[in-house]
N, C-alpha and C positions, 0 to 999 in steps of 0.2 A: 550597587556592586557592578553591574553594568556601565555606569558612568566610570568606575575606576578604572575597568580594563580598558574602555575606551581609550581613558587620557595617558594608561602607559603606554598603546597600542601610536596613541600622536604625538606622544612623547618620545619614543623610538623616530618619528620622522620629523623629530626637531623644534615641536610647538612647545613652545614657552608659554602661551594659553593655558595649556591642559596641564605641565607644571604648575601654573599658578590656581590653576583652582584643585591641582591635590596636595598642593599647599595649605590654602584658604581649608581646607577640610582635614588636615593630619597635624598643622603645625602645633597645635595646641597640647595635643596630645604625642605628640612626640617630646616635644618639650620638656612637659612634666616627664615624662621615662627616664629624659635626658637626666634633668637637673634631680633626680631623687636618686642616680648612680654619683653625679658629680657635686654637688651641695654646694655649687655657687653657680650665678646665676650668670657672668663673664662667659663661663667657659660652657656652659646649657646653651647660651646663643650664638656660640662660633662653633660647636658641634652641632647643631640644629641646620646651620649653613651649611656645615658640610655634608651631613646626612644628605637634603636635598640635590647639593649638586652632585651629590653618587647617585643619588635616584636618577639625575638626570640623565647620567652617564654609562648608568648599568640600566635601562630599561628594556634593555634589548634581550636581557637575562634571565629575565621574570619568566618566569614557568610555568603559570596556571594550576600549581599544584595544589597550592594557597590560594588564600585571599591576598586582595593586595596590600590590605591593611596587619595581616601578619607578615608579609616580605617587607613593610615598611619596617613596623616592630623588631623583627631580627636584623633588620640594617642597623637603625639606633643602637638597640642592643649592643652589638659586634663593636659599633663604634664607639661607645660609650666606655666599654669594656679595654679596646686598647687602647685610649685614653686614659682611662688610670694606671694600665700597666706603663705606659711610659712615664707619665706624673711620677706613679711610685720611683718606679727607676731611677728618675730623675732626682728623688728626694735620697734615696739609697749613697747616691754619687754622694751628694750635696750633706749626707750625715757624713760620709767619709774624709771630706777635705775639712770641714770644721764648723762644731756649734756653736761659735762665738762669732764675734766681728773682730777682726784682729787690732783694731786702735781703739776701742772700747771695752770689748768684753762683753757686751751686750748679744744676748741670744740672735742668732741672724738670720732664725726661723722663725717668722711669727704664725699661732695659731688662727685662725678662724675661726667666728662663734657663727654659727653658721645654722638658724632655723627656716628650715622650709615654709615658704606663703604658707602651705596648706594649712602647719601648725600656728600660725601666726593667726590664721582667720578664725582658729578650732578656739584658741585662746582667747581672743577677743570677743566670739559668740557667747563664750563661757562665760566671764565677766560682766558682758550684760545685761543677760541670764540673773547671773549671783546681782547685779545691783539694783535690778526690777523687784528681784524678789526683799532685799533689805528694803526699799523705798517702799513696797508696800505693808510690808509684815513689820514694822521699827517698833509701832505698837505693841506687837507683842513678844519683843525681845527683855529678855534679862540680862541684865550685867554683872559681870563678875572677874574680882581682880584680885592680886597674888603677892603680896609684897616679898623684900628680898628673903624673908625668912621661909616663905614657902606657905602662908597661913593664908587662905581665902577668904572673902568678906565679899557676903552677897552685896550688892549694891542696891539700893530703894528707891535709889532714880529709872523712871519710867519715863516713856514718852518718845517720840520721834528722835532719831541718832544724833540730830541736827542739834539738840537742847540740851545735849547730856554734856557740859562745864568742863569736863577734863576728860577725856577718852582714857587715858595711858595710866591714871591713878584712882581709886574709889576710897573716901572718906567711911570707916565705920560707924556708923550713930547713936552705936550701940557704946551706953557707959563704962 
């Protein structure tokens, strides 16, 4: 905490030093604030640039009231904030002159599917997770499958997931 006020204390007398190392220590986590307001990750690293060069520029403004890691927080924030209000706006105009392409007819807004790292890495942990546990437990699964008419038929094939001849249909053996 003391390193922080330091470097907006040198960052007020122009050291580009002491911006970069509260850089190296905010960027990360500003970042994410950024990019969990704006859901791409384009406009998380040209708002993240700007952030800092307001930090630059407003260091002289910091008040000691806070931490400097919450005046960092409310600057993102703030910015992150009228960046969607202009985006929106921007999308507001842009429904009003037309949602088509005027020599196609093809929609001229495309959506984004747009999942945050975070969930990306939750999903993938997951998965692994789910396929440690079938690679060890395949022994003791049961199978069971459904034909069109809705009728189940246990299956008697046992054994590793790997051996089982048809996944997607189970033969009845019963006469």
């Amino acid at each position: 905490m003391q390193d922080e006020n330091l470097w907006i204390k040198e960052i007020t007398q122009g050291s580009e030093t002491a911006l970069k190392k509260l850089y190296d220590s905010y960027s990360t986590k500003v970042f994410n604030t950024v990019l969990s307001y704006t859901k791409n990750r384009e406009d998380a690293e040209e708002l993240l640039q700007d952030i800092f060069v307001t930090i630059y520029n407003s260091a002289s403004t910091f008040r000691k009231d806070a931490s400097v890691s919450t005046w960092i927080y409310r600057i993102a924030v703030n910015k992150s904030l009228d960046f969607l209000r202009k985006k929106n706006s921007q999308k507001r105009f842009g429904l009003f002159t037309s949602l088509y392409k005027k020599d196609s007819g093809e929609l001229a807004i495309e959506q984004t599917d747009f999942i945050h790292p975070g969930i990306k890495i939750e999903q993938k942990e997951d998965a692994r997770f789910l396929f440690q546990v079938i690679d060890t437990r395949t022994e003791l699964l049961g199978f069971m499958a459904t034909d069109v008419l809705g009728k189940t038929y246990p299956n008697r094939i046992s054994g590793p997931w790997d051996q089982v001849p048809d996944r997607r249909f189970c033969v009845d053996s019963r006469p």
